[in-house]
N, C-alpha and C positions, 0 to 999 in steps of 0.2 A: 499468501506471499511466503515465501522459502529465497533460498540462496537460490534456485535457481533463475527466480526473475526477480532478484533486490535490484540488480542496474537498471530494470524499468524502473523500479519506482522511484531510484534514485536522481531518475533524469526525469522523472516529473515534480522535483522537489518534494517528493514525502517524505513522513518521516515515522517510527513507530508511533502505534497507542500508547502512550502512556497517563498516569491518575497519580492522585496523591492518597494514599489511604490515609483514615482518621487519623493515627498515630504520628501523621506526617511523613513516611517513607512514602517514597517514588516507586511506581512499579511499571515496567514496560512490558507493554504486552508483546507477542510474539507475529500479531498482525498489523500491518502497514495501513495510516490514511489513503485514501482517493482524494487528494484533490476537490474543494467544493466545484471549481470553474470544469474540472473532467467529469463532475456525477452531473453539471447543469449542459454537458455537449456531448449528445446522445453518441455523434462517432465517435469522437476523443476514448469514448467511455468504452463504446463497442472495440473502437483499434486496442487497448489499455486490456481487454478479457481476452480478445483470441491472443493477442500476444502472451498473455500469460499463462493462456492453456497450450499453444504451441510449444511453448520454452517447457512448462513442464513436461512435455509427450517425449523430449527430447533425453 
């Protein structure tokens, strides 16, 4: 995930990775959740990849 398909994931409610490291700081990662209910709906999942390779091609 990139700026160029954040609006997908943003209209499937994701949200970044992020963790708490031991020390306690937050750290966000720079890749986006899938949804558990989009990795358990094999379309959903499928429409959710070519959209995001289309948008990158673009």
């Amino acid at each position: 995930m990139d700026d160029t398909n954040r609006h997908e994931f943003e209209k499937i409610d994701s949200h970044p990775f992020s963790y708490t490291k031991d020390n306690g700081k937050e750290v966000t990662m720079s890749y986006w959740l899938v949804p558990e209910e989009i990795l358990e709906n094999r379309e959903a999942l499928i429409r959710l990849m070519e959209t995001s390779v289309m948008i990158g091609k673009n």
